[in-house]
C-alpha distance (Angstrom), angle and dihedral (degrees) to the residues before:
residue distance angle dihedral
X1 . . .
X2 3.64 . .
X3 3.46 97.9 .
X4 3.83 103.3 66.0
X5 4.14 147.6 131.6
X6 3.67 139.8 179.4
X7 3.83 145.5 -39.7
X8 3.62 142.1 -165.4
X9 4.05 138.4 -144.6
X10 3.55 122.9 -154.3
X11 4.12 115.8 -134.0
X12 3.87 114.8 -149.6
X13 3.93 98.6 -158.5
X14 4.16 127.1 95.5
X15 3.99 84.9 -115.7
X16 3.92 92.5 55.6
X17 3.94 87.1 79.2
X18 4.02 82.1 91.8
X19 3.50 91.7 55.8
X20 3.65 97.2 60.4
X21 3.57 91.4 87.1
X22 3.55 108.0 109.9
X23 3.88 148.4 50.0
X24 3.51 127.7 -154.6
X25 3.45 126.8 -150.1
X26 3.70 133.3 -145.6
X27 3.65 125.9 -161.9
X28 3.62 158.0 130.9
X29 4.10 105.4 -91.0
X30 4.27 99.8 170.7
X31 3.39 127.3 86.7
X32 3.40 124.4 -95.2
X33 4.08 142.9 152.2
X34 3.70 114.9 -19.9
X35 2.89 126.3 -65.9
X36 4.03 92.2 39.6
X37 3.52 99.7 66.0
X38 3.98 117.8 146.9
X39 3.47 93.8 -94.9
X40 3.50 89.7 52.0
X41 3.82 93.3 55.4
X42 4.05 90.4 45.9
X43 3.66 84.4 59.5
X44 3.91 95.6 47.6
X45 3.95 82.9 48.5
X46 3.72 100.2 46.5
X47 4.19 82.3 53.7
X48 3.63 90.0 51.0
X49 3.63 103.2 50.2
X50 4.30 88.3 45.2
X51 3.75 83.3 62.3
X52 3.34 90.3 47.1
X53 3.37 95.7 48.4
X54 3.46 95.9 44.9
X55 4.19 87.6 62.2
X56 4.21 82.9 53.0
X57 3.80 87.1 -113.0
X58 4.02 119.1 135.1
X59 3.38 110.0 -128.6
X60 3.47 122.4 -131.3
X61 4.05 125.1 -175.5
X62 3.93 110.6 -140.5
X63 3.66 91.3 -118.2
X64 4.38 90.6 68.0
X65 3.88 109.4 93.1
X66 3.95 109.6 134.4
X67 4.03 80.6 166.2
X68 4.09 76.2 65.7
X69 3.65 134.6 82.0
X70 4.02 100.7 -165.6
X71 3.45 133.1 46.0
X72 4.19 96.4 -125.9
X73 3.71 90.4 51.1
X74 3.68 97.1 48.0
X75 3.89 81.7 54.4
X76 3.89 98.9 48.5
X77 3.51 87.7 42.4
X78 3.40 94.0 52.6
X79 3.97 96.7 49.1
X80 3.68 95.5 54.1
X81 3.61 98.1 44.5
X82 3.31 116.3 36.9
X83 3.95 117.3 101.0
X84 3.87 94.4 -128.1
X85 4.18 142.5 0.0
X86 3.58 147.6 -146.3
X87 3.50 119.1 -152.8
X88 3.51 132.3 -170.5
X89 3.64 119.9 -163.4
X90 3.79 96.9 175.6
X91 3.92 106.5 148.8
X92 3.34 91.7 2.0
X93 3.44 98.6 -94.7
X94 3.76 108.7 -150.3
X95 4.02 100.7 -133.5
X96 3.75 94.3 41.2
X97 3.91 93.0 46.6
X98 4.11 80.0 54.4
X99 3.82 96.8 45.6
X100 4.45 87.9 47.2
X101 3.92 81.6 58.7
X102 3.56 90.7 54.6
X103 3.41 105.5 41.8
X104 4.27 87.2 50.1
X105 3.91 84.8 53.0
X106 4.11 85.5 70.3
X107 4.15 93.2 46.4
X108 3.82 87.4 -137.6
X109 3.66 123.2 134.9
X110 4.03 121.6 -58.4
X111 3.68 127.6 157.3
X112 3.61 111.0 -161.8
X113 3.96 119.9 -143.3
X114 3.78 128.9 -177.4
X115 4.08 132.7 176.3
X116 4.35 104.9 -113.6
X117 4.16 87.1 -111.1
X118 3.63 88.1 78.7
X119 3.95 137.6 74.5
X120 3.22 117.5 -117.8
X121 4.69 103.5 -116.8
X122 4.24 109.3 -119.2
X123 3.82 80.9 -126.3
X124 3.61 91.3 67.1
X125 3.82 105.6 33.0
X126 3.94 97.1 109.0
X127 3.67 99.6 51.5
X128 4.19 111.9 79.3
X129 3.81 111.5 -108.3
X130 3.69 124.3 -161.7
X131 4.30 118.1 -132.3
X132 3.80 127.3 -137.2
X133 3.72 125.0 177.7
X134 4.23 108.8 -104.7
X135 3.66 85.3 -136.9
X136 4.23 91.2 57.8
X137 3.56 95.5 -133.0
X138 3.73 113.7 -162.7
X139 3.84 99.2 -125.2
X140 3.46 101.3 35.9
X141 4.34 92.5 46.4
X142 4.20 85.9 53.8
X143 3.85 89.0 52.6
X144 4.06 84.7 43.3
X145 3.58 89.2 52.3
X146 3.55 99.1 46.5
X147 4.07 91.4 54.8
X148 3.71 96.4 48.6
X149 3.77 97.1 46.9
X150 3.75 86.4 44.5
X151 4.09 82.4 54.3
X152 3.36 89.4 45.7
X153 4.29 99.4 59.8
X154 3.69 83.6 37.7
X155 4.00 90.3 67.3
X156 3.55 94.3 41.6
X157 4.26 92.4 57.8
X158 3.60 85.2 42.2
X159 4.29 93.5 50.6
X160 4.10 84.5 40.2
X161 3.65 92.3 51.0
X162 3.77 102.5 33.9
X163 3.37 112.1 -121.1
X164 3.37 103.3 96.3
X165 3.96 114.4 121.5
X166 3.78 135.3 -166.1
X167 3.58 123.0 -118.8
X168 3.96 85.8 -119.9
X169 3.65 91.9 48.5
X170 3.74 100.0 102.6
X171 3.83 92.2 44.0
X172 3.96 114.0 117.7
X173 3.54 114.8 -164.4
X174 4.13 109.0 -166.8
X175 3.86 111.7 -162.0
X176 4.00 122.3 -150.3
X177 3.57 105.8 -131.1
X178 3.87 113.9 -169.4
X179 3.88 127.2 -100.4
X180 3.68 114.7 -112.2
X181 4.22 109.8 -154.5
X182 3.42 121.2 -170.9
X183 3.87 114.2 -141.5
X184 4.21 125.2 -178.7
X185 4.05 124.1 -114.2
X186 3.71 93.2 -94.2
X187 3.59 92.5 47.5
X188 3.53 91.6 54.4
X189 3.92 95.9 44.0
X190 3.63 89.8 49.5
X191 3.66 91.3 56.1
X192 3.39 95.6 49.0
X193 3.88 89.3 52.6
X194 3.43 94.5 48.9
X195 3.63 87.6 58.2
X196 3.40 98.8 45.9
X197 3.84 82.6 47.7
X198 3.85 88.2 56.8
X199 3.72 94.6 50.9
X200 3.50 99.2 48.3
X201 3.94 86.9 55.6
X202 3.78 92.5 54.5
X203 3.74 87.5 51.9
X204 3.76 94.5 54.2
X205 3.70 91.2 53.6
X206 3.58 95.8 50.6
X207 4.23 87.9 49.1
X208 3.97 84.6 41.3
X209 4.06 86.0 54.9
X210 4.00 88.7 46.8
X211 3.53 90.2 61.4
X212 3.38 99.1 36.7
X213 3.52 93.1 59.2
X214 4.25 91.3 35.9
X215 4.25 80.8 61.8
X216 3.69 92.4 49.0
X217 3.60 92.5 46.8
X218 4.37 92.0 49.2
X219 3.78 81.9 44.6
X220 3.80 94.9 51.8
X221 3.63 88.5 42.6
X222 3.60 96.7 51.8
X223 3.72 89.2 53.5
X224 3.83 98.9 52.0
X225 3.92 86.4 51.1
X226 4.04 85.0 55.5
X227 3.71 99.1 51.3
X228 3.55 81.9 43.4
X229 3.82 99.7 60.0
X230 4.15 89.1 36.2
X231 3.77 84.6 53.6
X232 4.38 95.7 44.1
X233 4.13 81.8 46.0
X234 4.30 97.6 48.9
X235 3.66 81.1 49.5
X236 3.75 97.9 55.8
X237 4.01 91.8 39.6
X238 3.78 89.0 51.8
X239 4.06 87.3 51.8
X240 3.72 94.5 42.6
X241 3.81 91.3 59.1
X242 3.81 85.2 69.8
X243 3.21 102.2 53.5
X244 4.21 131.8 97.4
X245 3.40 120.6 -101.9
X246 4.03 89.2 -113.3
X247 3.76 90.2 50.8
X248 4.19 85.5 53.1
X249 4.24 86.1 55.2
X250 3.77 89.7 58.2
X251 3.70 123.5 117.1
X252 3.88 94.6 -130.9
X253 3.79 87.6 52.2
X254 3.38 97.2 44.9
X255 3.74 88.4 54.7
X256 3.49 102.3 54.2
X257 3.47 94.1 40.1
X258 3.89 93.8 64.4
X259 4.20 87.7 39.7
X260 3.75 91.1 62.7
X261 4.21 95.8 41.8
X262 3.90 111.4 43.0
C-alpha cells in the first residue's frame, strides 16, 4: 500500500462540528502508463485540494500521519478517522481501489471522483462519482472544482444536521449461524457404530476386490501356462513328423511323446 491518500470519519455528537475540519484524499500518486504520469497526478491533486479549500476544509492525503511511524498505518489510520474523503479511482489503481473498500466498510463520508477515460467499477456504481477530463482542461477542471467543493459543504450540513446517510446504509447483511441439536448417549453411540459399521463395509469391498482380482490373475496365469504347454507339444509333433520310424521306437521319443499327450 504504497500508493495511498486520505480518509475521513464522521462524529455523531453536537461537539463533532469541530471535527469537520478536514478531507482526506485517496489516490494513485506513482507513475504509471501515459497519461498518468506524476505530474499528471500533482495536477489531479492540486484540483482536489482547491475544492477542498474552497469548502474551508484542510486537506489531508491518507498517506500524512506524523502521529505515525509507518507508512501503512498512517494510511489505515487515516481511512478510519478522518471526517471525510476524496477518492480517485482513475485507472483503477489497484491500492486505491483497496483503500475505497475500506473506507466504505466505516459508512462515513466518501465522494468518489474519476477522470471520463475510465469505467466506472460495478462495485462502485451506486455511490455518486464526480468527472474530470484525463487531459485536465482548464475550463472544464474549474467547473469540476466548483461541483465537488459544492459536494463537499453539502456533506458537512448534512453530518451537522444528521441526516446524512451512507451509500451502504440501507445494506442488511444476514449471517447463517449454525444449528446446534442436542442428541442422547445412545443416540450418539449408535451413530458412531453405524459409522464404524459403514467403514468396515467399504473395507471388505476393497479386500473382496483384492481377491477378486488375485483369482483373475491365478486364472490368467493358469491359462498362459496352457497355451504354453499346447505350444512346447505342437512343436514336438511338428518335429516328430520328421523323424525315421527307428528314431520313433526310441526310448527318449517314446517318453516325450506320452509327456506332451496325457
Amino acid at each position: 500500500m504504497s500508493d495511498k491518500r486520505t480518509t475521513s470519519s464522521v462524529p455523531n455528537h453536537d461537539s463533532q462540528d469541530s471535527l469537520l475540519n478536514s478531507c482526506g484524499i485517496i489516490m494513485p500518486i506513482s507513475a504509471q502508463a501515459d497519461p498518468y504520469t506524476a505530474e499528471h497526478w500533482r495536477s489531479v491533486r492540486t484540483a482536489l485540494e482547491h475544492a477542498i479549500d474552497k469548502a474551508k476544509l484542510t486537506s489531508k492525503p491518507v498517506w500524512d500521519n506524523p502521529a505515525s511511524e509507518t507508512i501503512t498505518s498512517n494510511i489505515i489510520k487515516n481511512i478510519y478517522e478522518e471526517p471525510i474523503i476524496i477518492g480517485d479511482i482513475s485507472n483503477h489503481n489497484a491500492n486505491v481501489m483497496l483503500e475505497i473498500g475500506m473506507r466504505l466498510s466505516t459508512k462515513k463520508p466518501l465522494i468518489l471522483v474519476k477522470d471520463n477515460e475510465t469505467d466506472y467499477p460495478f462495485d462502485v456504481k451506486d455511490i455518486t462519482c464526480f468527472t474530470y477530463p484525463v487531459s485536465l482542461d482548464y475550463g472544464k477542471m474549474d467547473s469540476f472544482i466548483k461541483s465537488l467543493s459544492i459536494r463537499l459543504t453539502d456533506i458537512i450540513e448534512s453530518v451537522k444536521n444528521g441526516s446524512y446517510t451512507s451509500a451502504l446504509e440501507n445494506i442488511n447483511i444476514e449471517i447463517a449461524s449454525p444449528k446446534v441439536k442436542e442428541v442422547s448417549e445412545f443416540e450418539m453411540i449408535s451413530d458412531k457404530l453405524s459409522r464404524m459399521e459403514d467403514k468396515l463395509d467399504s473395507f471388505n469391498k476393497i479386500i473382496s476386490k483384492s481377491d477378486n482380482l488375485q483369482q483373475k490373475n491365478n486364472s490368467l496365469e493358469s491359462e498362459i501356462n496352457k497355451e504354453k504347454l499346447e505350444l512346447i507339444a505342437r512343436s514336438r509333433m511338428e518335429m516328430w513328423k520328421n523323424l525315421s520310424p527307428e528314431e520313433l521306437n526310441s526310448e527318449k521319443i517314446i517318453h516325450e511323446f506320452n509327456k506332451y499327450n496325457r
